[in-house]
SEMAR-798486 format. One line per 2 residues: number of its first residue (from 1); their letters; for each residue x, y, z of N, C-alpha, C. Coordinates in nm, 2 decimals. Layout:
# residues N
NUM	a	X Y Z X Y Z X Y Z ~ ...
END
This chain:
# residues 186
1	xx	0.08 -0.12 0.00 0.00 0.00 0.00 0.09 0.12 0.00 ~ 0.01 0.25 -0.02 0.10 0.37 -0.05 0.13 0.42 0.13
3	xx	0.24 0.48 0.09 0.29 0.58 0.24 0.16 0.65 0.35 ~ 0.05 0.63 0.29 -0.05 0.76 0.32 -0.17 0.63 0.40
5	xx	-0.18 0.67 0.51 -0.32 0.60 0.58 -0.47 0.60 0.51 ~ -0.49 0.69 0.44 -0.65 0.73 0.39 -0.62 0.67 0.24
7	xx	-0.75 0.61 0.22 -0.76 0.58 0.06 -0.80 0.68 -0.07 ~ -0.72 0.73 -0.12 -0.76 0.86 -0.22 -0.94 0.85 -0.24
9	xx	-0.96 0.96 -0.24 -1.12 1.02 -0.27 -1.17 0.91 -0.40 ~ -1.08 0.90 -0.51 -1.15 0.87 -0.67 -1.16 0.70 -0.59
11	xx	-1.03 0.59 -0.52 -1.10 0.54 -0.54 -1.19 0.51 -0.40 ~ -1.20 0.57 -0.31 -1.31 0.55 -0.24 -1.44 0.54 -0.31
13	xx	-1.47 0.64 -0.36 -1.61 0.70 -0.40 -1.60 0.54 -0.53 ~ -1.52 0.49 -0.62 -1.53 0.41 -0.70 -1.58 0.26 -0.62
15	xx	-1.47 0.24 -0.48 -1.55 0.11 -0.40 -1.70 0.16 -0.34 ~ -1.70 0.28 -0.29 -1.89 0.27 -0.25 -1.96 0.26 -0.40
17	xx	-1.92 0.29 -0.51 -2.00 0.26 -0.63 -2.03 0.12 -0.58 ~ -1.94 0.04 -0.65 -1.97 -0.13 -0.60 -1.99 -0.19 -0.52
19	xx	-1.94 -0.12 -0.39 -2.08 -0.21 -0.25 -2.25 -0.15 -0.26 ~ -2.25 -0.05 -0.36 -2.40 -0.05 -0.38 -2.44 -0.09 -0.47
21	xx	-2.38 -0.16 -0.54 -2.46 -0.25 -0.62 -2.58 -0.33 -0.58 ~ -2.73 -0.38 -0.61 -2.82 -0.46 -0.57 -2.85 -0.55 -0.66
23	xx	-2.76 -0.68 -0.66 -2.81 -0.78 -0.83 -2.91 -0.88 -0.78 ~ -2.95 -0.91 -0.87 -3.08 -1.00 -0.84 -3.06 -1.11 -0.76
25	xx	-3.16 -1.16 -0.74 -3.18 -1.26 -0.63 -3.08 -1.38 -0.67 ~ -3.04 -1.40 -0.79 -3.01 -1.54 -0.83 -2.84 -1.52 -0.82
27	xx	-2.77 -1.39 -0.76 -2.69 -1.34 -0.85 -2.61 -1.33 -0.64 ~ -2.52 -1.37 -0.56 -2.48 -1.35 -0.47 -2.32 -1.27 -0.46
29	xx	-2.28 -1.17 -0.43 -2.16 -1.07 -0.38 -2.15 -1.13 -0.26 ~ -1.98 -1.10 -0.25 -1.97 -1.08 -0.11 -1.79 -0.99 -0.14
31	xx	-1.76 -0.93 -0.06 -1.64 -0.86 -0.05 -1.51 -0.95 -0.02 ~ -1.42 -0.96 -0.08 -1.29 -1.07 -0.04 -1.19 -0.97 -0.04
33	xx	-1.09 -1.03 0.03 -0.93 -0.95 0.05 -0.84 -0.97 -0.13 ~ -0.84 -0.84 -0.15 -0.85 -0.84 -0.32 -0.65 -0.85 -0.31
35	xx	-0.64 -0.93 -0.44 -0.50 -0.96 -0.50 -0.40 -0.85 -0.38 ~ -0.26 -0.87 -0.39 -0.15 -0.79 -0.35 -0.12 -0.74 -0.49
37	xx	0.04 -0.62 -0.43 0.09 -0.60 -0.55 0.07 -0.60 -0.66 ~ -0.07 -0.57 -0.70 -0.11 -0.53 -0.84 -0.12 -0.35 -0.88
39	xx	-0.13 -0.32 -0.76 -0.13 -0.17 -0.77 -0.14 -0.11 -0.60 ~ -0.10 0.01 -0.60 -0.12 0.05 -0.43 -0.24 0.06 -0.42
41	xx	-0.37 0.04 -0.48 -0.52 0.03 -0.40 -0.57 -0.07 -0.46 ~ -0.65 -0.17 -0.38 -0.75 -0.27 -0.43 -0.85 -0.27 -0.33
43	xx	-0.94 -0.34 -0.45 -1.12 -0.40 -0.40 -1.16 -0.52 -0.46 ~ -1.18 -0.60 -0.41 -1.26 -0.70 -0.48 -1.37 -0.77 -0.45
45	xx	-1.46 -0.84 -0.49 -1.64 -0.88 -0.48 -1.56 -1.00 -0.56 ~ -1.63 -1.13 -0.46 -1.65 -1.25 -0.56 -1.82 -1.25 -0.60
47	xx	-1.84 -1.36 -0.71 -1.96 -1.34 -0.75 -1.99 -1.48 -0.77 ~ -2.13 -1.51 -0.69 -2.16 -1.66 -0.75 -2.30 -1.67 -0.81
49	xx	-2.35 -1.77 -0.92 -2.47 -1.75 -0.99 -2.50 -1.89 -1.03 ~ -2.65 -1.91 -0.99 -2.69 -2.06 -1.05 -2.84 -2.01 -1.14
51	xx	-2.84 -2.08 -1.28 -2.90 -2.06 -1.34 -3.06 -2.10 -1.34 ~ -3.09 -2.15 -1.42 -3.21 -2.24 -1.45 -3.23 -2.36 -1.49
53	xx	-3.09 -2.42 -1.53 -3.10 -2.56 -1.55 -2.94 -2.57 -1.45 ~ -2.96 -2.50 -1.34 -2.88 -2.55 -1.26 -2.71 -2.54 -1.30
55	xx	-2.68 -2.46 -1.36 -2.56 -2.40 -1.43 -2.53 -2.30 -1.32 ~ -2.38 -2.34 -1.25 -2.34 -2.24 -1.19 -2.24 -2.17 -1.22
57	xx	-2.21 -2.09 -1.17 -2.09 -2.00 -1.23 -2.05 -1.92 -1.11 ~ -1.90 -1.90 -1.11 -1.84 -1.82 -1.02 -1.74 -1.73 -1.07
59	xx	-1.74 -1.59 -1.01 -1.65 -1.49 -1.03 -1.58 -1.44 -0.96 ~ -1.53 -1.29 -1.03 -1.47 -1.22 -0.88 -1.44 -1.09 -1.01
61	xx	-1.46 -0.97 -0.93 -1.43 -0.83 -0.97 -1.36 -0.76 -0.89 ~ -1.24 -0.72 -0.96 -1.16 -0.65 -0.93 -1.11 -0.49 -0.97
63	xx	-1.10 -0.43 -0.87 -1.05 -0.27 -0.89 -0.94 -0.24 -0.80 ~ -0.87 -0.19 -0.96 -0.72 -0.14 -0.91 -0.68 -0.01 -0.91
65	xx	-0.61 0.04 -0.84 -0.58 0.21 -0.85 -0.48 0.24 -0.81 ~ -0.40 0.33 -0.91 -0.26 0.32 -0.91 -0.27 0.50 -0.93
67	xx	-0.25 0.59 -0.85 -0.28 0.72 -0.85 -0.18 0.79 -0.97 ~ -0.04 0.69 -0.98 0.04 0.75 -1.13 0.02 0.71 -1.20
69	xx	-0.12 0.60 -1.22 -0.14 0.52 -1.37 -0.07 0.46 -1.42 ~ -0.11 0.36 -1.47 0.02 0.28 -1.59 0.00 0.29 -1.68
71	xx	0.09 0.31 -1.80 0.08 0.31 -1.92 -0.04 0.20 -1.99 ~ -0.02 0.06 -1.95 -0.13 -0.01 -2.02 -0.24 0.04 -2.03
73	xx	-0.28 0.08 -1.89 -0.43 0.09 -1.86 -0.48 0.25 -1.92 ~ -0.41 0.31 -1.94 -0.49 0.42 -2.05 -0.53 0.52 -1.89
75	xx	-0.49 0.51 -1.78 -0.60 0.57 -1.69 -0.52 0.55 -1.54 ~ -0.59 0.56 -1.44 -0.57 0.52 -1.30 -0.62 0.43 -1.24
77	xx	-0.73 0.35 -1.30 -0.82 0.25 -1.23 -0.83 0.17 -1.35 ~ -0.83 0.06 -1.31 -0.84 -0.07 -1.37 -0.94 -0.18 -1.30
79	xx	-1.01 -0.21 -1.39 -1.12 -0.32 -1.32 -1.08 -0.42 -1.42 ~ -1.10 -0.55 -1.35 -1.08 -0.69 -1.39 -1.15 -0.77 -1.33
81	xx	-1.21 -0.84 -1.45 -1.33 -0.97 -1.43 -1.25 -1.07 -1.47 ~ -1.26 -1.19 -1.40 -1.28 -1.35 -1.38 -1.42 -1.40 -1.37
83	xx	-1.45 -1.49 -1.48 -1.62 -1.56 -1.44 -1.57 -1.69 -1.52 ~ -1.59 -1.79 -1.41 -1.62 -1.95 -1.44 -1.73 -2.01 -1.45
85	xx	-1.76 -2.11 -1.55 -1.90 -2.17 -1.52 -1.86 -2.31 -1.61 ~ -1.92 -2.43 -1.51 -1.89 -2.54 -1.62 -2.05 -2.59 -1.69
87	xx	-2.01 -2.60 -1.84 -2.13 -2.63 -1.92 -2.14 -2.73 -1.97 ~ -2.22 -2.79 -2.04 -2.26 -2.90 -2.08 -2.17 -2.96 -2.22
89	xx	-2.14 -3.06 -2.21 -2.08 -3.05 -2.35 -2.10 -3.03 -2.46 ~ -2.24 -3.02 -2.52 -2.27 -3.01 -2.64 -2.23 -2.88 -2.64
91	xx	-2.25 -2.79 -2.57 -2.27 -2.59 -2.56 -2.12 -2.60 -2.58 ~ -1.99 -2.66 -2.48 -1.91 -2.67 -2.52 -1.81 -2.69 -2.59
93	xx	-1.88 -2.80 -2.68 -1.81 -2.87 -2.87 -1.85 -2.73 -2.92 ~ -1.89 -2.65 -2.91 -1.96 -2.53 -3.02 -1.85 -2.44 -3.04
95	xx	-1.80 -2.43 -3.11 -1.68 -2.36 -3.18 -1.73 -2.20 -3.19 ~ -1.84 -2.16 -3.19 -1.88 -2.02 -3.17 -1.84 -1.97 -2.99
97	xx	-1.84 -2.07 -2.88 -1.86 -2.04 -2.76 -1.76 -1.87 -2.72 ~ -1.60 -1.94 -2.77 -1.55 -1.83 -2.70 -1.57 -1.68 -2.76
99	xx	-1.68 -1.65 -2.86 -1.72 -1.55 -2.90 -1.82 -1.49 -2.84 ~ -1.94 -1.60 -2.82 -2.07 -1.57 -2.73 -2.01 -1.53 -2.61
101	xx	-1.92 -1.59 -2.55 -1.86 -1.52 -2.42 -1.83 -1.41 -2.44 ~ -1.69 -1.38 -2.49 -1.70 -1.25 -2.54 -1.81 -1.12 -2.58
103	xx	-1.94 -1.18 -2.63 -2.03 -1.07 -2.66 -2.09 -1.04 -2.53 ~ -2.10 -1.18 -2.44 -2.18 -1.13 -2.32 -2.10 -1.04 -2.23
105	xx	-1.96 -1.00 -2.25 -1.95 -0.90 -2.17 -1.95 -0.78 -2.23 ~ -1.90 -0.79 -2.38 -1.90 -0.67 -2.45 -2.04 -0.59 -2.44
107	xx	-2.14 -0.76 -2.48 -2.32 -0.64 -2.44 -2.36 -0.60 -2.35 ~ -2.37 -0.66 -2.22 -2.34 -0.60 -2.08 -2.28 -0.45 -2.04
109	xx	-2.17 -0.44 -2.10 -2.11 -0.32 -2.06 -2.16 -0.21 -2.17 ~ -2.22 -0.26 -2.29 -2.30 -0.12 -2.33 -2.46 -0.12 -2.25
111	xx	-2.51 -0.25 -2.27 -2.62 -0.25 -2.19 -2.64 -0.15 -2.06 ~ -2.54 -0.16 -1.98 -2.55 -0.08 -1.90 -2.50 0.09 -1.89
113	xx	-2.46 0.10 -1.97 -2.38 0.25 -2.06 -2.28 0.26 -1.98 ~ -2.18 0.15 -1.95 -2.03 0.19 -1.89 -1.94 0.22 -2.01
115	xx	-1.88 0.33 -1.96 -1.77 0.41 -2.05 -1.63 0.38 -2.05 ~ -1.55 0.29 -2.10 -1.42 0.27 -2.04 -1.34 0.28 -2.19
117	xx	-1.24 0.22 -2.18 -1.09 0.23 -2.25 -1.00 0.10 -2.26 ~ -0.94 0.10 -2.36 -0.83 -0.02 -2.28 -0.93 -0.22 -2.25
119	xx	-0.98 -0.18 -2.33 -1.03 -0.33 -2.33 -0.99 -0.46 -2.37 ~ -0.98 -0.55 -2.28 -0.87 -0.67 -2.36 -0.90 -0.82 -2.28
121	xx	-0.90 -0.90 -2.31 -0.90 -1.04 -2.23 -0.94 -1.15 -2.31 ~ -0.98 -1.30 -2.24 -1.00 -1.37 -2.32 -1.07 -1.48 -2.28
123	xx	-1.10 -1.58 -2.37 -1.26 -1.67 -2.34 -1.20 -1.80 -2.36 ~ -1.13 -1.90 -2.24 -1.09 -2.01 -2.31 -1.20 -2.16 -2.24
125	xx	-1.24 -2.21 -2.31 -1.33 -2.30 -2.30 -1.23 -2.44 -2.29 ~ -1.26 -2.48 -2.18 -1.16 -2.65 -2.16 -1.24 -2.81 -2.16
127	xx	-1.20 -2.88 -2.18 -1.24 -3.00 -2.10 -1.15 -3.08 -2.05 ~ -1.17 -3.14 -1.97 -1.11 -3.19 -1.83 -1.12 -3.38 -1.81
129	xx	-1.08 -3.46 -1.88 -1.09 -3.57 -1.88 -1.04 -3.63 -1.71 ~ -1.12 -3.72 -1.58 -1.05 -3.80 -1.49 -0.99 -3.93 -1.52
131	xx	-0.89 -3.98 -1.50 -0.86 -4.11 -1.50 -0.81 -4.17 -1.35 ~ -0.80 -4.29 -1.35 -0.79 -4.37 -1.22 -0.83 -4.29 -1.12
133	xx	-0.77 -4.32 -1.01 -0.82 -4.30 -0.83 -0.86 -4.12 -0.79 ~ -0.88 -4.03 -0.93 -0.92 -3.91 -0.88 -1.10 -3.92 -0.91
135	xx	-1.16 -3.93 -0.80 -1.29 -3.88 -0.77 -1.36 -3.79 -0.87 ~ -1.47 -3.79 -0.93 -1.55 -3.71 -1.02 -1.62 -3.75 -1.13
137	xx	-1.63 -3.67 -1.18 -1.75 -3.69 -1.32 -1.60 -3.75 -1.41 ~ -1.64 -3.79 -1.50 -1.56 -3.87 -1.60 -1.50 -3.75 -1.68
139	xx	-1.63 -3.65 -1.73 -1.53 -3.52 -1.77 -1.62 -3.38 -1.72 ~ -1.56 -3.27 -1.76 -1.60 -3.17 -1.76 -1.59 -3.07 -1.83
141	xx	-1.65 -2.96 -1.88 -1.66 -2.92 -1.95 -1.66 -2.73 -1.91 ~ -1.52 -2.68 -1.88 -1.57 -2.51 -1.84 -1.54 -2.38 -1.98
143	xx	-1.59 -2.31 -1.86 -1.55 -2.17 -1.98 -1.51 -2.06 -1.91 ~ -1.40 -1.99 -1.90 -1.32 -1.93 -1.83 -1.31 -1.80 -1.90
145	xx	-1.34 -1.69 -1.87 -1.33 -1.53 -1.94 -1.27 -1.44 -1.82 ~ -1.16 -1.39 -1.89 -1.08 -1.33 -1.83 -1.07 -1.20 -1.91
147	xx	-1.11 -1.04 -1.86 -1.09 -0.94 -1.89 -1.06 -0.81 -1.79 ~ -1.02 -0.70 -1.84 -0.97 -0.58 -1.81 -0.99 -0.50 -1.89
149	xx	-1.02 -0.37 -1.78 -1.09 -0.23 -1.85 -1.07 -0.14 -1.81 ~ -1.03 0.01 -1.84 -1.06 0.12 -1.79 -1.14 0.19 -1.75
151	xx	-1.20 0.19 -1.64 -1.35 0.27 -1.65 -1.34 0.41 -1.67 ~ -1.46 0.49 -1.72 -1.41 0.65 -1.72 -1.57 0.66 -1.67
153	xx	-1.55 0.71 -1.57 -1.67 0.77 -1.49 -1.73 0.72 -1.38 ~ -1.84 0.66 -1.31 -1.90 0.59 -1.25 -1.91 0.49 -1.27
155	xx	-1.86 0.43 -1.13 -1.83 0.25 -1.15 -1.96 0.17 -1.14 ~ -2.05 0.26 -1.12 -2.18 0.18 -1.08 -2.24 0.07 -1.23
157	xx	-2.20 0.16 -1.35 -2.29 0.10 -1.43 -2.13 -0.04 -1.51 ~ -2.02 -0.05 -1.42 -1.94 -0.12 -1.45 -1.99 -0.26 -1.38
159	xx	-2.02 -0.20 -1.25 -2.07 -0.37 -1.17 -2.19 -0.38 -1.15 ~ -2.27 -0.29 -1.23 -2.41 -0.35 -1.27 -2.37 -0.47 -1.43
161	xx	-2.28 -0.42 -1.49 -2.22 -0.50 -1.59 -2.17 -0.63 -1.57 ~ -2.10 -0.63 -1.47 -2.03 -0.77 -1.45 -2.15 -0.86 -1.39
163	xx	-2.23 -0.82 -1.33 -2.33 -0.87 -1.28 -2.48 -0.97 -1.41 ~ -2.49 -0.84 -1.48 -2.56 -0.91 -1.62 -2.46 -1.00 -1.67
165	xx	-2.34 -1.00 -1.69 -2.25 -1.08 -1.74 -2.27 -1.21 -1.70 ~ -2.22 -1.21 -1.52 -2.29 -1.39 -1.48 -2.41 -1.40 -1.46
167	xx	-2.51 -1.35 -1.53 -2.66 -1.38 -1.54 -2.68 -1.44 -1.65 ~ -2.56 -1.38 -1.78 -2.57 -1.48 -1.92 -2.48 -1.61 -1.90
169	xx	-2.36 -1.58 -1.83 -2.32 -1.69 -1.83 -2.39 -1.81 -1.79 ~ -2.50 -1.83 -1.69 -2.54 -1.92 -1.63 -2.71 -1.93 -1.70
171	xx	-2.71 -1.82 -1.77 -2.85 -1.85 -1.90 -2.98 -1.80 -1.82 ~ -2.92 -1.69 -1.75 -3.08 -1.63 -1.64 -3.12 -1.54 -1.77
173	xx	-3.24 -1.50 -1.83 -3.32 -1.41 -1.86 -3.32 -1.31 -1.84 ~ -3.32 -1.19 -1.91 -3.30 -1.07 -1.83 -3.41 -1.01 -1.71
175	xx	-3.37 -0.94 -1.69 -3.47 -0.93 -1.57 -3.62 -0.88 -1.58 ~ -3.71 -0.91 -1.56 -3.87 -0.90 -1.56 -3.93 -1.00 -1.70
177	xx	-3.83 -1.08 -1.74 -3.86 -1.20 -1.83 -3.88 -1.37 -1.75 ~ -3.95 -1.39 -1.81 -3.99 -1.52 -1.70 -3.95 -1.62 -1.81
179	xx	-3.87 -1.74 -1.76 -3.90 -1.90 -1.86 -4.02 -1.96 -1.85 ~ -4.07 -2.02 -1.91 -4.14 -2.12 -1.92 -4.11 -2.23 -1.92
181	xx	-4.17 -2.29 -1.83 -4.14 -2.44 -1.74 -4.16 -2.56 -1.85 ~ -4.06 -2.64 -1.85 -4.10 -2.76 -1.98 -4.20 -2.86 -1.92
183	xx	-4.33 -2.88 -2.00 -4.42 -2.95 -1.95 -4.35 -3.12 -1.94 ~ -4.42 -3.14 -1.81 -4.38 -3.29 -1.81 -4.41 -3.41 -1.91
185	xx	-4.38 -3.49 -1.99 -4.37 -3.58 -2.06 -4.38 -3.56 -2.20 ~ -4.29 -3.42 -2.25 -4.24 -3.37 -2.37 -4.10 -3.38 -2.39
END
């Protein structure tokens, strides 16, 4: 941390953005002890989400602030998303996947009219074969999105973003849309 006991104003006012976030019911925050050494100020929120066919997904959002900025980041604050979710394998053989990942954050962050800079990360989809004496499903199937952004303005409509983000990942509807239940013996 810097020489100085008080947390600069920009990013204070940027962590009370994100502890006021209110995501939906399906959608759980909680505040964790964010990375070291990535910059003299951090915040971080893990995120967890289970869907409608029981798809969960887990995250974590991160804000960094470095009052001399670094060159990469175009700025002084840096937010970085992690979101895991294991899928089914058919969704996962789909050669489109690590694009649909990609759009659901890119649409999210217009969706919510966050303003940033400096955009960049990536969508890698795995599968995970067990053999002998390790315990589990035979395979699995994840998708792993890793990004970083500059925000420019109010962080609120950033972690209202990450938030729609694991709502797509995990296939929740947007909000005030209802599924419809599959009738039994179709």
């Amino acid at each position: 941390m810097t020489g100085t006991s008080t947390a600069p104003e920009l990013f204070t006012q940027a962590v009370e953005a994100l502890k006021s976030l209110r995501p939906r019911p399906e959608l759980q925050l909680a505040e964790v002890r964010p990375p070291q050494r990535l910059a003299p100020w951090a915040f971080a929120l893990t995120a967890e989400a289970v869907g409608p066919a029981e798809v969960q997904a887990t995250g974590r959002l991160i804000l960094l602030h470095d009052p001399d900025g670094q060159e990469a980041w175009d700025g002084v604050l840096r937010v970085v998303a992690y979101v895991r979710a294991e899928l089914d394998a058919e969704l996962a053989d789909d050669p489109l996947l690590p694009s649909v990942g990609w759009s659901w954050l890119t649409d999210a962050l217009s969706a919510s009219g966050a303003e940033f800079v400096a955009l960049g990360g990536t969508v890698t989809d795995t599968s995970s074969a067990r053999f002998g004496d390790i315990a589990g499903p035979a395979r699995t199937d994840d998708l792993e999105l890793r990004a970083s952004w500059t925000p420019q303005g109010d962080l609120t409509p950033h972690g209202e973003a990450f938030c729609d983000l694991m709502a797509s990942v995990v296939g929740l509807p947007p909000v005030g849309v209802s599924l419809f239940e599959q009738r039994r013996g179709q």
